[in-house]
Structure formats: structure tokens, C-alpha cells
C-alpha positions as CSV (number, residue, x, y, z in Angstrom):
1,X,0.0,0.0,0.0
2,X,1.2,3.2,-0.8
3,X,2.2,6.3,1.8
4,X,0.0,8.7,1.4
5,X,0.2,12.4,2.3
6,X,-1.7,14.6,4.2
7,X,-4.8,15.5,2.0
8,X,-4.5,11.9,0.7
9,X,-2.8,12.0,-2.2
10,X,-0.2,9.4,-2.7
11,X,3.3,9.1,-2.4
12,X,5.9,8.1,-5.3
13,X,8.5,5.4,-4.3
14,X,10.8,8.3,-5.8
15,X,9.7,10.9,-3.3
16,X,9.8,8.0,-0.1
17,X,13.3,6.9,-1.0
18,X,14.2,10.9,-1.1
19,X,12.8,11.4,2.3
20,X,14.4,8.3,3.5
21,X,18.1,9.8,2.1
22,X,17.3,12.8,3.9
23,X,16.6,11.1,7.3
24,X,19.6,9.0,6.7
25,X,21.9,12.5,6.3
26,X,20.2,14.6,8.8
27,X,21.3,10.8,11.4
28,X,24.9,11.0,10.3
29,X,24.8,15.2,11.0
30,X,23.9,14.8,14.3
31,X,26.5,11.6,14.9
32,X,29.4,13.6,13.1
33,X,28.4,16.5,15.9
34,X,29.3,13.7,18.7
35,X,25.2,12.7,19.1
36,X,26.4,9.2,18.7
37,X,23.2,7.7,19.2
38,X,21.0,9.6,16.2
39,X,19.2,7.0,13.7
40,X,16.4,6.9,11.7
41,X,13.4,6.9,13.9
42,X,10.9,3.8,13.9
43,X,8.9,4.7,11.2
44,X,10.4,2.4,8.9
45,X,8.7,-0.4,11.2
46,X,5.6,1.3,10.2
47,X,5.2,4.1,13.4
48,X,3.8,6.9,11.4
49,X,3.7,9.6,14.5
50,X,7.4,8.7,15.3
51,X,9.9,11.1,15.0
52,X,11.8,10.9,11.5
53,X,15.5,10.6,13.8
54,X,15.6,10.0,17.3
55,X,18.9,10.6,19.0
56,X,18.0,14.2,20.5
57,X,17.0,13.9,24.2
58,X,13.7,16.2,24.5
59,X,13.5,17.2,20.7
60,X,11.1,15.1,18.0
61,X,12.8,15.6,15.0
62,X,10.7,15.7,11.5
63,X,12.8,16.2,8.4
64,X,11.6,17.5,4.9
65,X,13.4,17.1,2.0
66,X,11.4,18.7,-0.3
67,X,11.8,21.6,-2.9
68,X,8.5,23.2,-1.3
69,X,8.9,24.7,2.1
70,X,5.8,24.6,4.0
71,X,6.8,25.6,7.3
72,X,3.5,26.1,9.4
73,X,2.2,22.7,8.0
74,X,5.6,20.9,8.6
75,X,5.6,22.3,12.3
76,X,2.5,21.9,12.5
77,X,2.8,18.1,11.8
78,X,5.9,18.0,14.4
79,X,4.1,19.5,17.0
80,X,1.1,16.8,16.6
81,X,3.5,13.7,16.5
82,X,5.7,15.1,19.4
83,X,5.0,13.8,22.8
84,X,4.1,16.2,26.6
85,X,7.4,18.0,26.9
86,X,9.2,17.6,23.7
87,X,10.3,20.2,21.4
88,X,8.9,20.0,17.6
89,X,11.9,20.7,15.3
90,X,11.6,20.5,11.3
91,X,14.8,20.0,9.7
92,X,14.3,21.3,5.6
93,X,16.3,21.3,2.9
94,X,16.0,22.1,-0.8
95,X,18.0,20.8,-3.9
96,X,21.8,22.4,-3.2
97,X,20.9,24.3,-0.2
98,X,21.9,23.7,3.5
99,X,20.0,22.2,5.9
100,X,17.9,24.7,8.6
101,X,15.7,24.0,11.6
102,X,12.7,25.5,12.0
103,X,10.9,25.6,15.3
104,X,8.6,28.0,17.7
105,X,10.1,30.8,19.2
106,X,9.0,30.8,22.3
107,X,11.0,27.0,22.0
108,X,14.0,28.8,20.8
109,X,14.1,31.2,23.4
110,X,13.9,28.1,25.8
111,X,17.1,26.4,24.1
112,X,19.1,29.8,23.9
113,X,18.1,30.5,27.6
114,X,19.4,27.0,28.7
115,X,22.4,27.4,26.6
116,X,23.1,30.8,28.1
117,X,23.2,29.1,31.4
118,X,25.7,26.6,30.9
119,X,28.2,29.2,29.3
């Protein structure tokens, strides 16, 4: 059976396997940054509200890899899969552009504040 998208219109085995490269890049990111236990999340056991890479203590992690940046609806989709307490971060990226994180504010000014307190 085919993935489908939100608004149910299905997914080409093209567009899964880019998703699934872009999971698989984001993973070995965070493991070259010393997060040596980042990996694909469960959804390729079939958990669709799992994060896309687990590996971040207190962050659920969706990643896009699609030319189309849809921000809101990505978060939006992060902050419905994530569980009480974690942080919903999207991770984008377009054809030859670099990675970025998108998030709420009011959760970035909760990371910058912790960070500010260790330094």
C-alpha cells in the first residue's frame, strides 16, 4: 500500500526513498556533531507519528526534504506527532541548499536560555 500524504494524495516510491536519504543524512549530522546515538526513527517499522530521527533527548525531530517549504504545516505536523514536553523541530532542505531547523520561538528562546546558562 502506498504512503500517502496529508490530504490523501499518494506518495511516489521516488519521493519515499528521497525522504528516507534525507533522514539518513540529517542521522549522520547529528553523529558527526558527537550525538552518537541519532538514527532513523521507527517509522520504517511502520510508526507513522514517530519522529523521522531519534537521537536528540527532549526534541522530536521531523525532516523534509522537499523543494517546497511549508513551514507552518511541517511544524505543525511535528508538534502533533511530538510527545508532553518535547520540542517540535523540522529539519528542511531544498536541492543544493543547506540544511535549517525550523521551530517556535517561544522553544528557541527556551534552548538559547538553557544554553546561556551553561556558558
Amino acid at each position: 500500500m502506498p504512503r500517502v500524504r496529508e490530504g490523501g494524495e499518494a506518495m511516489s516510491k521516488s519521493q519515499r526513498e528521497k525522504g528516507k536519504r534525507g533522514e539518513r543524512e540529517v542521522a549522520n549530522i547529528l553523529r558527526d556533531a558527537g550525538y552518537s546515538d541519532a538514527r532513523r526513527g521507527v517509522q520504517y517499522h511502520g510508526g507513522p507519528s514517530s519522529p523521522d530521527v531519534v537521537g536528540l533527548a527532549g526534541i522530536h525531530l521531523e525532516v523534509k526534504r522537499t523543494e517546497k517549504c511549508e513551514a507552518y504545516k511541517f511544524l505543525e505536523q511535528a508538534e502533533d506527532d511530538s510527545d508532553e514536553g518535547e520540542i517540535p523541530v523540522v529539519v528542511h532542505r531544498q536541492n543544493g541548499k543547506e540544511w535549517i531547523a525550523i521551530l517556535p520561538f517561544e522553544d528557541f528562546l527556551k534552548l538559547y536560555g538553557k544554553a546561556e546558562e551553561t556558558s
